[in-house]
C-alpha positions as CSV (number, residue, x, y, z in Angstrom):
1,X,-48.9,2.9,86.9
2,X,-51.8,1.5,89.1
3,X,-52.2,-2.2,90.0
4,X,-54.4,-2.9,87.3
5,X,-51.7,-1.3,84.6
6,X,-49.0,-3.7,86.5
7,X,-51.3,-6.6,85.5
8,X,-52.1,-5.2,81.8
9,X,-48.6,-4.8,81.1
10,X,-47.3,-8.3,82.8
11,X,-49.7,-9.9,80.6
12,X,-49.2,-8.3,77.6
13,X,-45.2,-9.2,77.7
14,X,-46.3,-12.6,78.8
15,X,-48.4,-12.9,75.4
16,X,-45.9,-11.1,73.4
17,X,-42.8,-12.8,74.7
18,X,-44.2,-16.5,74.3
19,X,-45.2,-15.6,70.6
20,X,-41.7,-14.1,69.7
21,X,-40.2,-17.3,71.0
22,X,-42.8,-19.8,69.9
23,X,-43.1,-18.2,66.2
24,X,-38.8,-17.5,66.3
25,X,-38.9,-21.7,67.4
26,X,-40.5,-22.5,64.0
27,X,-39.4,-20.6,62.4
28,X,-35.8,-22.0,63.6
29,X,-37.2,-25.3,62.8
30,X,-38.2,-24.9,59.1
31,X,-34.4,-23.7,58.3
32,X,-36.1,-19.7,58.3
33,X,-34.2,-16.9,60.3
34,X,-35.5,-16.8,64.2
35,X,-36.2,-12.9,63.6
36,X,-39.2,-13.3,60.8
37,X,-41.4,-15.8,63.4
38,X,-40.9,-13.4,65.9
39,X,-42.1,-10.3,63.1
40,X,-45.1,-12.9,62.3
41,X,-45.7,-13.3,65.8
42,X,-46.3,-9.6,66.0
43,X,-48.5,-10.0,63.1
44,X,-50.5,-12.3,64.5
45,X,-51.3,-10.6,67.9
46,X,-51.4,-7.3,65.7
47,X,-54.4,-6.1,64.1
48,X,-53.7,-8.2,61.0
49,X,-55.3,-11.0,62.7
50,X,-56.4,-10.4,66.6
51,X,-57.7,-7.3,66.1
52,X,-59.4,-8.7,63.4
53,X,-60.9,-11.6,65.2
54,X,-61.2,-10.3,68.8
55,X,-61.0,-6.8,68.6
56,X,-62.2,-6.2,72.3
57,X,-59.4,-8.8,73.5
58,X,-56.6,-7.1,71.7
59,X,-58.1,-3.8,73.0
60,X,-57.7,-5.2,76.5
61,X,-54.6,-6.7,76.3
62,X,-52.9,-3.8,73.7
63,X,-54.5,-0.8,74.9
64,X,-53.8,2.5,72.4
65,X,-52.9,4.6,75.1
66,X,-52.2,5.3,78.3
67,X,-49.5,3.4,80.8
68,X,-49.4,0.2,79.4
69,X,-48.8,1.3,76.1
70,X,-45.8,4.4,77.2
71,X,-44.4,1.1,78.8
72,X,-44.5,-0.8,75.4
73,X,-42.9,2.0,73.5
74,X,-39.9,2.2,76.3
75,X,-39.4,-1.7,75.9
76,X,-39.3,-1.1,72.2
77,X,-36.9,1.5,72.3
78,X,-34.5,-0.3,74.8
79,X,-35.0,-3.6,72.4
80,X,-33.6,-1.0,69.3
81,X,-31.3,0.1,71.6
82,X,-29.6,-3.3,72.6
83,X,-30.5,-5.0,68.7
84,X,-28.1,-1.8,67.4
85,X,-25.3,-2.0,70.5
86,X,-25.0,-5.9,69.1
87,X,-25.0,-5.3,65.7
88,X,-22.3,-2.4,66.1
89,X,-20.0,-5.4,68.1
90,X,-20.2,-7.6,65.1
91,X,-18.6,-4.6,62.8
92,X,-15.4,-6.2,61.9
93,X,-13.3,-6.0,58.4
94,X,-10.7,-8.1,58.2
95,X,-10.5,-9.3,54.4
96,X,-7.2,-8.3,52.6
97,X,-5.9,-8.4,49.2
98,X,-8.1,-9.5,46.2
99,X,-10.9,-10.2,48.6
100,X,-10.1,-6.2,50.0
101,X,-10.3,-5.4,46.0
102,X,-13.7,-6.7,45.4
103,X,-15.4,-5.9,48.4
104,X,-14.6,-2.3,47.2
105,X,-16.0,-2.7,43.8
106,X,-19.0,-4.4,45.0
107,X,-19.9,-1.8,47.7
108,X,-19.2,0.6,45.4
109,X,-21.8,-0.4,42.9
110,X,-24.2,-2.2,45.3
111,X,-24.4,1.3,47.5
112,X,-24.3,4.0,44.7
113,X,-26.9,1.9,41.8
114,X,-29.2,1.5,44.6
115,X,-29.1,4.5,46.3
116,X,-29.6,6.4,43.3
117,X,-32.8,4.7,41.6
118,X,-34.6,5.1,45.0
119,X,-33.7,8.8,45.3
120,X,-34.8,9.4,41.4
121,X,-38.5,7.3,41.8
122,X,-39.3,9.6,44.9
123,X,-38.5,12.0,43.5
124,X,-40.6,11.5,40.6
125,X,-43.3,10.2,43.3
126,X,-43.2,11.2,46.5
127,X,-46.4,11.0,47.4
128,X,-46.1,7.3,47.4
129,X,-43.5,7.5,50.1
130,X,-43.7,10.6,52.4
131,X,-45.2,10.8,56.0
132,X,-46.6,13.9,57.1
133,X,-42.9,15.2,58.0
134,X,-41.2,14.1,54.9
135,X,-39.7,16.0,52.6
136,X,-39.0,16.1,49.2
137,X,-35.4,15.7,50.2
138,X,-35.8,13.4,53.0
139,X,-38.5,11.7,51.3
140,X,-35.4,10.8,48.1
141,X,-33.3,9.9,50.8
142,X,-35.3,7.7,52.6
143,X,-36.5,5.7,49.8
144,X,-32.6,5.5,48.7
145,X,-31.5,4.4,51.7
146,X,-34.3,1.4,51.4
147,X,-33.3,0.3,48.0
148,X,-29.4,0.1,48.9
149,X,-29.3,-1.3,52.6
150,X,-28.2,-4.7,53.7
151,X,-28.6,-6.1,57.2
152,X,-25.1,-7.2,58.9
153,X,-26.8,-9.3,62.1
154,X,-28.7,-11.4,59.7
155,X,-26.2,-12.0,57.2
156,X,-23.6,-13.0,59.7
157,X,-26.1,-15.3,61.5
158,X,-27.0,-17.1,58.2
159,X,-23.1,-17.2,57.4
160,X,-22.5,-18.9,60.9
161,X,-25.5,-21.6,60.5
162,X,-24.1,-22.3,57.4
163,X,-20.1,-22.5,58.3
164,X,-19.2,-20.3,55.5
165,X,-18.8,-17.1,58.2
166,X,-14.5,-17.9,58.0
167,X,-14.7,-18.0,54.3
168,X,-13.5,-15.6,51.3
169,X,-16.8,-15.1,50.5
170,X,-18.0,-14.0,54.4
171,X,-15.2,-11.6,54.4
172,X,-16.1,-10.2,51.8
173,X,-20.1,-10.2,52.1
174,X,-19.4,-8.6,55.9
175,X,-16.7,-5.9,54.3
176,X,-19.2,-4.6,51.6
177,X,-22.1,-4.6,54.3
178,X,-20.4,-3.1,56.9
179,X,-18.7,-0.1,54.4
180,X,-22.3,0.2,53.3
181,X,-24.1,0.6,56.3
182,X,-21.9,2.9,57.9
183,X,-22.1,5.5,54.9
184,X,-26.0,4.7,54.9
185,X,-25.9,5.1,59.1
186,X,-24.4,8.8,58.0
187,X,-26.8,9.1,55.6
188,X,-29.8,8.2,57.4
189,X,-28.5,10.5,60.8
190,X,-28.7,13.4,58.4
191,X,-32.0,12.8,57.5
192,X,-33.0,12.0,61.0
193,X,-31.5,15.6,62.1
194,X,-33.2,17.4,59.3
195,X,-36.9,16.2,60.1
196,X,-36.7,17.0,63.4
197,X,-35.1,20.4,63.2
198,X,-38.1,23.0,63.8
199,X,-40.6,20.5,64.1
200,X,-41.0,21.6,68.3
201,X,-39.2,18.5,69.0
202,X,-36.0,18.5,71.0
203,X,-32.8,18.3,68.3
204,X,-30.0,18.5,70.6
205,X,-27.8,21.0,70.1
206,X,-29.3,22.5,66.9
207,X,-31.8,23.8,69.2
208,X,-29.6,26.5,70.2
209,X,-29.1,28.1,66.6
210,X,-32.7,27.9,65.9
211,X,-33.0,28.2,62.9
212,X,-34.5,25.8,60.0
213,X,-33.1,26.9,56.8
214,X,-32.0,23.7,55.0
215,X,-28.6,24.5,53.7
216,X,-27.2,25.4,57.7
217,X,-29.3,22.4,59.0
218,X,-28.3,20.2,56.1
219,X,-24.4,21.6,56.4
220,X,-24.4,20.9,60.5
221,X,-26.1,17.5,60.9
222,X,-24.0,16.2,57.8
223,X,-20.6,17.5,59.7
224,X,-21.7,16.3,63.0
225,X,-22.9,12.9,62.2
226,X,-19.3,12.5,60.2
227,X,-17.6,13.8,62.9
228,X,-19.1,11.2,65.7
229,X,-18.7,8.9,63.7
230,X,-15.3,9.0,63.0
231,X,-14.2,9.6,66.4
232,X,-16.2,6.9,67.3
233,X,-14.2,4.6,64.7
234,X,-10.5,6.5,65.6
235,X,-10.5,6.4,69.2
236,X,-13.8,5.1,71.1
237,X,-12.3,2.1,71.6
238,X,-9.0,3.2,73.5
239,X,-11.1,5.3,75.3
240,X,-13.4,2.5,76.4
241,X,-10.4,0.6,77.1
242,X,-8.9,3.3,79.6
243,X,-12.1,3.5,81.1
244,X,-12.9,0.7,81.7
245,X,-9.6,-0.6,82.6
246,X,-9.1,2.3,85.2
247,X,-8.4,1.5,88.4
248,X,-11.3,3.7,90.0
249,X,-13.6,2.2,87.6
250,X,-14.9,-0.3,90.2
251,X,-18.2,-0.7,88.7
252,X,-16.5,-2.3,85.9
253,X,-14.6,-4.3,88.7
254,X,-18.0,-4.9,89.8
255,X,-20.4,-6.2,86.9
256,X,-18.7,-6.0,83.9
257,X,-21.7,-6.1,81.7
258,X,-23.5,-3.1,84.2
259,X,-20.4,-1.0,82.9
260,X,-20.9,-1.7,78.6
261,X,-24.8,-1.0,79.1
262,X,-23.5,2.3,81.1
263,X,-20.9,3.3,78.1
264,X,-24.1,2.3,76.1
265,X,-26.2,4.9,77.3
266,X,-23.1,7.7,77.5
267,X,-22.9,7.1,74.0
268,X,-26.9,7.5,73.5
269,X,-27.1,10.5,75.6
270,X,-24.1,12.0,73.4
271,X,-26.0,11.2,70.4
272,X,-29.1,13.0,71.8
273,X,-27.7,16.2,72.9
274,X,-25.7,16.7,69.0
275,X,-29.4,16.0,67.7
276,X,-28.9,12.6,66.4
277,X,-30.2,9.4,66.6
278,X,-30.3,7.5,69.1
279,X,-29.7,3.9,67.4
280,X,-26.6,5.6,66.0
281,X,-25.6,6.0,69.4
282,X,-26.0,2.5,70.0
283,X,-24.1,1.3,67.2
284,X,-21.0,3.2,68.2
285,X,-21.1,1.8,71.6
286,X,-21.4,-1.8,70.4
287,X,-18.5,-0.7,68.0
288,X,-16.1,1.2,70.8
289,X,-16.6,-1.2,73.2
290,X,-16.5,-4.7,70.8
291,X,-13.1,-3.6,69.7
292,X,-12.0,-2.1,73.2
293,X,-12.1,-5.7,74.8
294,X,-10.5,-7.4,71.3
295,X,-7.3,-5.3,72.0
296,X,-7.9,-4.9,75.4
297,X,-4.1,-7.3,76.1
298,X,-2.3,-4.6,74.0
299,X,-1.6,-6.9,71.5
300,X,-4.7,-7.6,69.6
301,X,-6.3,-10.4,71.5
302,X,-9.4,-10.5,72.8
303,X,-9.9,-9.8,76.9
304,X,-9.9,-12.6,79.2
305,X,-13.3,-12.1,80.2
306,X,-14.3,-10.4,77.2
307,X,-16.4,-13.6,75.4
308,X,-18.8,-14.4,78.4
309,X,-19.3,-10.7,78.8
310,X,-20.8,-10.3,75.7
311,X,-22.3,-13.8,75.6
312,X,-24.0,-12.4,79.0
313,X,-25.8,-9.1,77.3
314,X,-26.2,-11.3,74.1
315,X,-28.4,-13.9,76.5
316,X,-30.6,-11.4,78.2
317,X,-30.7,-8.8,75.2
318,X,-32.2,-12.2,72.6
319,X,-34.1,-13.9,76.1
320,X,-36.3,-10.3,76.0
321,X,-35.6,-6.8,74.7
322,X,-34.7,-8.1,71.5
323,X,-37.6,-10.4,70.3
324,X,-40.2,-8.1,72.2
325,X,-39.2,-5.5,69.7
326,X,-39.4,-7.6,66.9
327,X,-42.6,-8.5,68.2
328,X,-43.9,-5.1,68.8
329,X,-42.4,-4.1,64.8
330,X,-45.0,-7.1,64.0
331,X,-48.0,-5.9,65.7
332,X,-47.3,-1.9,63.9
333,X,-47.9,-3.5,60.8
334,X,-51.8,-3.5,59.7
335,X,-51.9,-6.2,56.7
336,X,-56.0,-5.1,56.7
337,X,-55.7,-1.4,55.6
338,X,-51.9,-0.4,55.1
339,X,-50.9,-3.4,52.7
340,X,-50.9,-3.0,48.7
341,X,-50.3,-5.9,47.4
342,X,-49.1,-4.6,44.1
343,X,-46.8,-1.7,45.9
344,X,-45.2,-4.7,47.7
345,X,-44.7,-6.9,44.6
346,X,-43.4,-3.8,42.2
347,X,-41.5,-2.4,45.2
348,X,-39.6,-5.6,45.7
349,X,-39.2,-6.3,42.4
350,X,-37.3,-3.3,41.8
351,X,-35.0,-3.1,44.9
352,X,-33.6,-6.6,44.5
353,X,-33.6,-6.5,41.0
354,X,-31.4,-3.5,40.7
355,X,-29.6,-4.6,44.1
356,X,-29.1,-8.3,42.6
357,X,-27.4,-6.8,39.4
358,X,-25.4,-4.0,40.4
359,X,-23.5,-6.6,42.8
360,X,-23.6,-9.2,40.3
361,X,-22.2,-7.0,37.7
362,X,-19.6,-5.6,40.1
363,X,-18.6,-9.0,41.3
364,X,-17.9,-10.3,37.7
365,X,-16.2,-7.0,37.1
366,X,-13.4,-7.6,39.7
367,X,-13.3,-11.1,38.3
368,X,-15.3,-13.4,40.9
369,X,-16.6,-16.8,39.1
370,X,-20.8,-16.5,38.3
371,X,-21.5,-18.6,41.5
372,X,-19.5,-16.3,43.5
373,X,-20.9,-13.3,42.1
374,X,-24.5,-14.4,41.9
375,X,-24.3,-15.6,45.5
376,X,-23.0,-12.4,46.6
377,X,-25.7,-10.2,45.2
378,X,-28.4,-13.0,47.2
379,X,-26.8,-12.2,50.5
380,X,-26.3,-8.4,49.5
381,X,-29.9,-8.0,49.2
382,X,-30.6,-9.5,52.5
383,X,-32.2,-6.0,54.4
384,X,-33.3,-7.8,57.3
385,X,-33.2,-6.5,61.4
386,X,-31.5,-3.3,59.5
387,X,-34.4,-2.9,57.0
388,X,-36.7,-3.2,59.9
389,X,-35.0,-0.4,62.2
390,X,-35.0,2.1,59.4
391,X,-38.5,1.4,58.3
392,X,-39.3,1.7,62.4
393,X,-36.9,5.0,62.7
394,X,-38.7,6.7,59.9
395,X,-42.1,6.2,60.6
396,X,-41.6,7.4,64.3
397,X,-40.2,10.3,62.9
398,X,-43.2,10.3,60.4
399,X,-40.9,10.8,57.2
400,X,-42.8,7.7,55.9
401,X,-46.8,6.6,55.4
402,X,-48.0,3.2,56.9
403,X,-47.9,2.1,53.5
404,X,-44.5,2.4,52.9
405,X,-43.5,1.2,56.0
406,X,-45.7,-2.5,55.8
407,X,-43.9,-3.0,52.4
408,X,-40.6,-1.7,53.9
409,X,-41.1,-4.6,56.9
410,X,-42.4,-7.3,54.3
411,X,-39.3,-6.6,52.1
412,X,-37.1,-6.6,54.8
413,X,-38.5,-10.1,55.5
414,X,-39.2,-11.8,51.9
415,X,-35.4,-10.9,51.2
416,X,-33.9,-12.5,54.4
417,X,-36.0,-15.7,53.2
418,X,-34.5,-15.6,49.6
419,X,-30.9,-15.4,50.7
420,X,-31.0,-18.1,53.5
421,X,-32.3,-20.6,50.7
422,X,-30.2,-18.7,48.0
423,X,-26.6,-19.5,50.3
424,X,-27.7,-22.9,52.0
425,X,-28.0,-24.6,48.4
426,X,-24.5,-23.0,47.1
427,X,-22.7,-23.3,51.0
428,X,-20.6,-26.2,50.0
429,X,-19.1,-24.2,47.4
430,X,-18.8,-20.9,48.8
431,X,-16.9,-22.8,51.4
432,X,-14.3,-24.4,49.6
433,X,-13.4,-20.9,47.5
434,X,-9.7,-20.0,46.9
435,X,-7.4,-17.5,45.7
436,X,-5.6,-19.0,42.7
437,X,-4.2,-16.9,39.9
438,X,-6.0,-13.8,38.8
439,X,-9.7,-15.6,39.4
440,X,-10.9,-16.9,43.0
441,X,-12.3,-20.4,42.1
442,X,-14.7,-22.3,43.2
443,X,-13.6,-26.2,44.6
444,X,-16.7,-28.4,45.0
445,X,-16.6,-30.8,48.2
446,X,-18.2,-33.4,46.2
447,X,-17.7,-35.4,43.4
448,X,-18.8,-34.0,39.8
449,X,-18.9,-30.0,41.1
């Protein structure tokens, strides 16, 4: 980079990170998740509107190629990186019993309805969907995979502004997402592996069998990504704990939060040299090494020092990486020429509305009160930071059009709205849910519920 590409760039992350935090602050303010200002803050310096209005000032300031932008793209990728490490630390099922019961019926029906509708309407319409690399399978899968996903980071941070994170109903809201999105983490690794196999782009170790018949490509990514992912699960987080507990480990002696962001990228580089993902990579590490420091006594509690060391890479990870990338998702998004306003409307219509009653109807099935069950499908539909990532993984890999992937972003935002409103005017009563008898009823706080 010359001097003048050191400038360019310090001033575009100026710009980008005081509109992520100025956007994310009113957002804040007006009772809205942090994470859609700092989308709209992208939108705004995007050429939805400054490209729009001062085309040449964008141009200067967001340059399409060259050093400035390769630097962008690498911020964006760590900011992935880090968002995915978090959200894999926040993987946690603990519900039990009846609560254990319905989280399985309503994952069961909230993952399979979905998934399914969205695989059949591409298939009927690809066209609509697919990048230049899709697929008519990948294409199916994609589009299921949009219709069925549900966002664990916003959920929980709705859930915690709201009290209700401690509560029947946030166990079982985090045990159907989190069941959910590891199936559709498999799921979307698979698809991931498939479009980049014989595309000329590196795929790991696929690259050494060469070829690019579907059924062996199909067959070895599906195995693979199972396989890490269970091993991950089974025993990443003894390993992590040996590691980083070994007494020639003096970097973790040294800077405890130096050593995670090494396992972090261990785990990334293992991902990239099977062929998959690299968010999946991050996600495992988050999960290894979040439950590593919970049992990290030997009995179950959480390390000493394990609470400020991920407050520490939460601070700097949300201070920068993190709302850059939201930010830099924001500006992608061309609300001029990729947006069809009735794709978006029909779109959404159709993924919460077979989301909404495929949990619904699953709730009430396992017995759950109306309130409990209609609340559920709310937060279920909530696609959020997770939405975003796979509409940003599967445009990159160009297994979607910039059409799909504006209404993709937009849904991912309009649902994240709907549920925050949805839960914050049924929280009292979500929070005072018991167990008693065969049905989990619903205690008002106040007087006349």
């Amino acid at each position: 980079m010359t001097a003048t590409d050191t400038i360019r760039l310090l001033a575009a992350l100026a710009v980008i990170c005081a509109a992520a935090h100025g956007c994310g602050y009113l957002f804040g303010a007006l009772r809205q998740p942090p994470v859609i200002g700092e989308v709209v803050g992208g939108i705004l310096l995007g050429p939805s509107l400054l490209g729009l209005l001062a085309p040449g000032a964008r141009a200067a300031l967001f340059p399409s190629s060259g050093a400035v932008t390769s630097a962008l793209d690498a911020i964006y990728q760590l900011g992935q990186l880090l968002l995915m490490f978090l959200a894999g630390a926040e993987l946690r099922i603990r519900a039990g019993g009846r609560e254990r019961r319905t989280g399985t019926i309503v994952a069961a029906a909230g993952l399979l309805a979905p998934f399914a509708a969205g695989a059949g309407i591409a298939t009927l319409f690809p066209s609509v969907f697919s990048g230049p690399a899709g697929s008519t399978v990948t294409t199916a899968l994609v589009v299921g995979l949009a219709m069925a996903v549900a966002a664990i980071p916003v959920i929980s941070r709705i859930m915690m502004d709201l009290k209700i994170m401690d509560t029947a109903f946030g166990r079982i809201v985090l045990m159907v997402a989190v069941v959910e999105d590891v199936i559709l983490y498999v799921v979307l690794a698979v698809v991931l592996g498939l479009a980049r196999s014989g595309t000329g782009h590196p795929s790991g170790l696929w690259d050494v069998v060469g070829t690019t018949d579907v059924a062996p490509t199909a067959a070895y990514f599906t195995a693979v990504s199972l396989l890490f992912f269970a091993g991950s699960l089974s025993g990443g987080a003894r390993l992590f704990r040996r590691v980083a507990g070994h007494r020639a480990n003096i970097v973790a002696r040294q800077s405890p939060v130096a050593f995670r962001l090494i396992f972090l990228c261990v785990m990334v580089l293992l991902c990239l040299a099977l062929g998959i993902n690299a968010v999946f990579g991050a996600l495992m590490a988050g999960v290894c090494a979040a439950r590593g420091d919970q049992a990290a006594d030997g009995d179950g509690e959480a390390d000493e020092g394990g609470p400020a060391v991920w407050e520490a890479i939460r601070q700097f990870s949300m201070a920068f990486f993190i709302p850059v990338f939201f930010v830099l998702v924001g500006m992608r998004l061309d609300l001029v020429r990729a947006f069809d306003p009735l794709f978006f409307l029909w779109f959404l219509t159709l993924a919460c509305g077979i989301k909404t009653f495929s949990v619904w109807a699953a709730a009430r099935l396992a017995g759950e009160e109306p309130l409990f069950s209609s609340s559920l499908a709310f937060a279920l539909n909530a696609r959020g930071t997770i939405g975003i990532v796979l509409a940003g993984v599967t445009r990159q890999a160009e297994l979607i059009n910039d059409r799909f992937f504006v209404v993709l972003v937009l849904v991912s935002l309009v649902t994240c709205q709907i549920a925050g409103f949805r839960l914050s005017k049924a929280a009292d009563r979500l929070g005072a849910a018991t167990v008693t008898g065969p049905r989990r009823q619903l205690r008002g706080t106040r007087a006349g519920r």
